[in-house]
N, C-alpha and C positions, 0 to 999 in steps of 0.2 A: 536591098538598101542597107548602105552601114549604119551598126545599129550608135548610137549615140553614146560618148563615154560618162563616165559617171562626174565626171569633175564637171561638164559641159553642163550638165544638168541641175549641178547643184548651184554653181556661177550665175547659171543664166535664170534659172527662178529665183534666185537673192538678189540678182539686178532689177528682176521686173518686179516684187517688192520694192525695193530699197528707190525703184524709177519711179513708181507710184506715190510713194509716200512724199517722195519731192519736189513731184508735183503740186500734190495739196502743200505742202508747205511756202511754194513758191506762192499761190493762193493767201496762205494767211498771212505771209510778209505784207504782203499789199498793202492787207486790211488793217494791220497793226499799227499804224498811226492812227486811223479811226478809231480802235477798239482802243487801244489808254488814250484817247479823247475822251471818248464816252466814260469809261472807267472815273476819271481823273474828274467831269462833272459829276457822278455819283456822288464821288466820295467827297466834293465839294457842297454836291445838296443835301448830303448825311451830315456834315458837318452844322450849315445854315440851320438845320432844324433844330440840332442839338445844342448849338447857341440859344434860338429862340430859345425854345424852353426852359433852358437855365435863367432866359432873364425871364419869362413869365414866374417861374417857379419863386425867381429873387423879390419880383415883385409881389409876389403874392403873402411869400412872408415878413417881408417889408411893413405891409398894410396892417400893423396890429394897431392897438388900443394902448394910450399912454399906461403904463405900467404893466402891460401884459406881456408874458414873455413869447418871444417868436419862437416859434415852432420848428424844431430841429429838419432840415431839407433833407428832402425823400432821393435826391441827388447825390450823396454823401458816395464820395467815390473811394474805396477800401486798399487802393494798391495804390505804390508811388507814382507810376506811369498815370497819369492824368489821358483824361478824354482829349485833350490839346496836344499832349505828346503823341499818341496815335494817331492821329489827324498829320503830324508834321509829319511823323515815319508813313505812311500812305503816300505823303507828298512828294518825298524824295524817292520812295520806288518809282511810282510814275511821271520821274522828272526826265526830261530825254533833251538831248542835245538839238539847238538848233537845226542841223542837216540831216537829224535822221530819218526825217517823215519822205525828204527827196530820196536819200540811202537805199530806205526800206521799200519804198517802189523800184528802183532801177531793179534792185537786186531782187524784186520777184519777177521781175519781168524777164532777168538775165536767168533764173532759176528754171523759167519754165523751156526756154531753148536749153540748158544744160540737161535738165532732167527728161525733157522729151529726147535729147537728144541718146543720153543715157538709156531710155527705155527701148527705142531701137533698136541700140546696137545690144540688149540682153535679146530682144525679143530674135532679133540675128542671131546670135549666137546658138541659140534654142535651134533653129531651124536649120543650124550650121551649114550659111552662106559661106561663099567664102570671103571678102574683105571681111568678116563676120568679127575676127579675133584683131585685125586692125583697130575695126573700129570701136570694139570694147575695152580693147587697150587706152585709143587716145580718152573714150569718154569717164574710163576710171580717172584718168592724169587730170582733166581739168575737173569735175567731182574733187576730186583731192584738194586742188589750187583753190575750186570756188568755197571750198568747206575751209581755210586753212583765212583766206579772206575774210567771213564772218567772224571767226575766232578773233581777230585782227580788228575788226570793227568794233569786236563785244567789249574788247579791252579800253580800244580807246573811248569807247562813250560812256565809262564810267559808270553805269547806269545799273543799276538793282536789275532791273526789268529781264534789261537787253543781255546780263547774263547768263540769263536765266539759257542764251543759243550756246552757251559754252560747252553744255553737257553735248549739244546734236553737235555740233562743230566738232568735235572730238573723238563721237561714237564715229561720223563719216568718218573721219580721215582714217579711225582703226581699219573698221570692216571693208573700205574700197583699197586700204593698201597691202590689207589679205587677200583679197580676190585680185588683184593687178598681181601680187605674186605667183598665188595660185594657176591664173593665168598666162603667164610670161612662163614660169617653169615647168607647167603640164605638156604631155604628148599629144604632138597636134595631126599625126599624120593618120588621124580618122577623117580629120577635113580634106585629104587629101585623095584619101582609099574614094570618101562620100561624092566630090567634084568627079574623079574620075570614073565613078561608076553610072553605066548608060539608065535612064531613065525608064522606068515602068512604066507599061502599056496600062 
């Protein structure tokens, strides 16, 4: 059997990483309207409490005795950022635009045919089929588009949060348009030695 080249090897376990990983990510897209839901009531029930408090607190030292002096509040906040001002910058990180709870599903949904599809064509590669380098070629090319996409979404929603995809949106496009190089320019004619060679008993 042709033994396997070394760029084959290295390609094709960085895809079935890189395939894996976006899988679960096509996974948390989903969720991600749920979870800054959930988030965004926290930080709404963190707030309600620490309102009460302040008015229990105001009330309490409200209640003195005519000529007795009120008693300096245990509240006394030391920095200029007020408990109200973090509260509002909470708010706007987990402010998200109308479309993107529809957005963030489609696009886990479209994630997990991209990235199974990607996983594939690594795991092809590895066993060097042959359509093998076709189809790790085409599934680097759309990786590329679907990561170049979110970059594209992160910008227009404006959003703290959702930028937060800019860092992955950008790692993809580095490392799938090394490996589409590395790929398209390596020596392929082990795939050809390995198809032609008769099968073992």
């Amino acid at each position: 059997m042709t033994n396997r080249p070394t760029w084959v090897t290295v390609v094709g376990v960085i895809g079935v990483i890189l395939g894996c990983f976006g899988l679960l990510g096509a996974g948390q897209t989903i969720l991600m309207p749920k979870i800054m839901e959930f988030q965004r009531e926290m930080v709404s029930g963190f707030q309600k409490a620490f309102e009460e408090e302040l008015k229990q607190d105001s009330s309490k030292r409200g209640a003195t005795k005519p000529g007795e002096k009120a008693a300096p509040s245990k509240k006394a906040w030391p920095h200029d950022l007020q408990p109200k001002d973090i509260f509002a910058m909470f708010d706007r990180m987990l402010d998200m635009p109308p479309w993107f709870s529809t957005w963030a599903i489609a696009s886990g949904i479209t994630a997990f045919f991209v990235y199974g599809f990607y996983l594939y064509a690594a795991i092809m590669l590895l066993l060097m089929k042959g359509p093998a380098i076709r189809h790790f070629t085409i599934a680097l090319g759309v990786a590329i588009a679907f990561s170049l996409v979110k970059v594209g979404v992160a910008f227009a929603s404006q959003s703290f949060m959702v930028f937060s995809m800019l860092a992955g949106g950008f790692f993809g496009v580095a490392v799938n348009a090394v490996l589409l190089i590395v790929t398209v320019t390596s020596d392929k004619q082990a795939f050809a030695r390995h198809q032609s060679s008769p099968p073992t008993a």
